[in-house]
N, C-alpha and C positions, 0 to 999 in steps of 0.2 A: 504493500500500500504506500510506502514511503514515496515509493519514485511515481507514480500518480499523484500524489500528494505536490511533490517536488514539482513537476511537470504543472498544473494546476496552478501553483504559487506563480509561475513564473507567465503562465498568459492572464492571469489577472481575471480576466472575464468569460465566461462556458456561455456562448449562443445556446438558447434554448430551440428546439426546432421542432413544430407542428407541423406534418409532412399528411399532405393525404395523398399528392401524384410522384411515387417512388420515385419514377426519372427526374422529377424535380433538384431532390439532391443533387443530382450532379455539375450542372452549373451553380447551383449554390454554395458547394462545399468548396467550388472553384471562386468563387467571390469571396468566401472568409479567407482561405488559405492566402489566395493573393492581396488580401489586403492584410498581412500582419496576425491573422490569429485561426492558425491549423488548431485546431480543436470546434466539436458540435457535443452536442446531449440532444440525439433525437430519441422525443416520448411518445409510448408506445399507448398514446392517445390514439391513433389510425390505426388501421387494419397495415396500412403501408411501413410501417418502424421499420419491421424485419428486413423487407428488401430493400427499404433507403438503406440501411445500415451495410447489406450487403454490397450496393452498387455504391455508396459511399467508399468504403473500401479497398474496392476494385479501384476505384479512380483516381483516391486520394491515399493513396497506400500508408504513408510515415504519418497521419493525421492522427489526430486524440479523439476516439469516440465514444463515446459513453451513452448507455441505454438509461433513461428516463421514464418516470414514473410506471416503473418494473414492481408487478404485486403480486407476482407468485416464482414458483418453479420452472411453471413450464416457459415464461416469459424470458427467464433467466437463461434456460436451456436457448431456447431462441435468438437470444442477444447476442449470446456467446458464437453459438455456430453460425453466425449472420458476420462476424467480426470487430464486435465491441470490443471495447479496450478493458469499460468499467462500465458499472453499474449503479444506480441512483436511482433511489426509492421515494416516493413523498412522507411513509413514514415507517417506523420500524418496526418491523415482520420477523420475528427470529425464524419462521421456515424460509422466508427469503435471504435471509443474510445465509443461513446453514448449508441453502443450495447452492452460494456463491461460492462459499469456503469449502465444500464440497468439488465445486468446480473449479475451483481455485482462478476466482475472475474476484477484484477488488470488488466492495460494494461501500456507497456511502450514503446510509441512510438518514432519513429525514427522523428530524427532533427537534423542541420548540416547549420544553422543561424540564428540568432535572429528573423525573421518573423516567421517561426516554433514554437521557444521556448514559443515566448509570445500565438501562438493557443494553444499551449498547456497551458502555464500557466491558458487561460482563463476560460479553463475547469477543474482546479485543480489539473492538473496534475503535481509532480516537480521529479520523477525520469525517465529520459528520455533513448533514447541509441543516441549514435553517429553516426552517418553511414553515410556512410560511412567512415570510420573512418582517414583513410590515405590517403585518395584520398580527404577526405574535408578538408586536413592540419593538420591533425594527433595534434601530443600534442600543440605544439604552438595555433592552432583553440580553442581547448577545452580553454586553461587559458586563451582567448580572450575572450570566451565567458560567461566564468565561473566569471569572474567581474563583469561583469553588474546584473548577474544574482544570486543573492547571496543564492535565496531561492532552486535553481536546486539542482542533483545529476545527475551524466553520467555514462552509461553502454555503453562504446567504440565499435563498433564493425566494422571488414572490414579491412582486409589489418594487423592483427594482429597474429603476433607469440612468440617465444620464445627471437627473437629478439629486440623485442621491448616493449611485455606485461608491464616489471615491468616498464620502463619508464611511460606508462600510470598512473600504477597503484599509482607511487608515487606522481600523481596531488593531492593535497584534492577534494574530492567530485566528484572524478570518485570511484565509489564502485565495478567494475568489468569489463570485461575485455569478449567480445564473441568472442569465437576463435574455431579454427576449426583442428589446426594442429595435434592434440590427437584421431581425429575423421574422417580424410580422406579417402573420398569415395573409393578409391583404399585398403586403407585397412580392411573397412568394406565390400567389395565387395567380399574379400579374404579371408576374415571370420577371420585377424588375430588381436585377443580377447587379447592373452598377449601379443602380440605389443601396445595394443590401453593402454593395462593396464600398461605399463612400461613408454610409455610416456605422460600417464597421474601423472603416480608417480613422473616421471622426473619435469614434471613442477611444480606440490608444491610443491616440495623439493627445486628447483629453486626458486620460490617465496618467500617462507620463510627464504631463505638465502639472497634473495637479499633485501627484505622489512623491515628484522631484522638488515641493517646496521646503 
């Protein structure tokens, strides 16, 4: 888990991705990549997850993919043989983490209270996501929780934009940030690829100007 962890830290921000037309992925995963940020989390909200993830893959070979809102086994099994990297839950399922660890694919499940944190610590897990992120008290929640818990890392997600990402980001031991505003179903629906790549460029450039002060 570390070096997902590590890898994570280092792009700052996971596009979240609602995919209903599989081949869609593939010029879109070509707009993040080329603008600065190889990494997706597409959620297996569509019937289409499994083969975007697939033909993601195929096309963007060295990328970070991560399966998204994954609630069982057999979703797991799917990720994996589709060619996920990791896996990410909205919340925590000890038969979903067991069939990760089982299949030895990372998983980072969702949590948003210390009764969560500690299921998950119990099963070894210490880089989590947030989620909902701003609807569970956004930054204040997180360094509430982030005290007791000294051994965690947070992957924020929910209710996260351009508005507010770098405030997250500047918590310690939030390493990333899922968001969606780069990746909006309206404008993958619209097929528009150098929208998706300008305001993906837009946010790291963002990022890095506000995190370098």
């Amino acid at each position: 888990m570390s070096s997902i962890t590590e890898q994570l830290q280092a792009l700052k921000v996971i596009p979240v991705i609602a995919i209903e037309q599989a081949e869609d992925i593939i010029p879109l995963g070509a707009a993040l990549a080329n603008n600065g940020l190889p990494v997706a989390e597409i959620t297996f909200r569509s019937a289409a997850a499994a083969e975007a993830i697939r033909l993601l893959r195929q096309s963007q070979p060295e990328m970070l993919i991560g399966a998204g809102t994954v609630l069982n086994r057999e979703q797991v099994i799917a990720a994996k043989e589709a060619g996920a990297t990791f896996i990410v839950s909205p919340g925590f399922n000890p038969n979903t983490v067991k069939a990760c660890q089982e299949l030895d694919i990372p998983i980072i499940p969702g949590v948003n209270n210390p009764s969560t944190i500690e299921a998950a610590l119990e099963m070894g897990l210490t880089t989590l996501k947030f989620f909902p992120a701003e609807a569970s008290g956004g930054s204040a929640m997180i360094k509430a929780l982030l005290a007791p818990y000294t051994q965690i890392t947070l992957m924020p997600t929910g209710g996260i934009s351009t508005h507010n990402i770098a405030e997250y980001l500047a918590i310690p031991r939030v390493i990333a940030c899922g968001g969606s505003w780069m990746v909006d179903k309206k404008l993958i629906a619209e097929k528009q690829w150098e929208e998706i790549g300008r305001l993906t460029r837009d946010a790291i450039d963002m990022l890095d100007g506000e995190l370098s002060k």
